[in-house]
C-alpha positions, 0 to 999 in steps of 0.5 A: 119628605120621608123619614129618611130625608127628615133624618138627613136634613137634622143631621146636616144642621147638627153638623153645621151647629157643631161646627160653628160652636167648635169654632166659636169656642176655640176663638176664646180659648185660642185668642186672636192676634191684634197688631197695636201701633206704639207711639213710643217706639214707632212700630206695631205689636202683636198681642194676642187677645183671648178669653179668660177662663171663667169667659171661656166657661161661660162660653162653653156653657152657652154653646152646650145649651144651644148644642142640646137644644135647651136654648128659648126660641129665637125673637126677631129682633134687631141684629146687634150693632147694625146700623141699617134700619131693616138689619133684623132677624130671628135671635135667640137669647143665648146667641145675644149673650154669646154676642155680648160676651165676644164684645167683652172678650174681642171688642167687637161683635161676633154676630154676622150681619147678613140677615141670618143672625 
């Protein structure tokens, strides 16, 4: 592999990080819309459910270590809320605390359980 093919290979995989983390960080910042069922008056609202600002900056946070390359290196470890006992991958540090954060702002995890963390 040449410098050149090195270069577009890194590049590609920048994209790709930049891409997800810019989707990753408008989530918290935009919200997503749930629909409720209320008992009271019978019918489903709409609520929209996003991170606060101090989330939002933690968020940012994370997402420029990992940008920068500054994050430790991943453990294989478990893939958070699976439930199948072969349900591992290599996870870094800061991906778990960007999980944990999505859990404490959505509810539910962030992380997508096809093996490739």
């Amino acid at each position: 592999m040449g410098i050149d093919e090195k270069q577009k290979t890194f590049d590609n995989y920048s994209k790709s990080v930049n891409r997800e983390a810019d989707d990753i960080l408008k989530k918290f910042e935009v919200g997503v819309k749930r629909y409720l069922y209320n008992r009271k008056t019978k019918q489903r609202e709409e609520t929209l459910v996003k991170a606060t600002p101090e989330q939002l900056k933690k968020a940012e946070e994370i997402v420029d270590k990992i940008r920068k390359g500054e994050g430790e290196k991943p453990d294989w470890n478990r893939i958070p809320g699976s439930k199948g006992m072969g349900e591992y991958s290599y996870i870094s540090p800061e991906m778990l605390a960007l999980e944990e954060l999505h859990k404490e702002v959505f509810g539910k995890s962030g992380l997508k359980r096809d093996g490739n963390g």
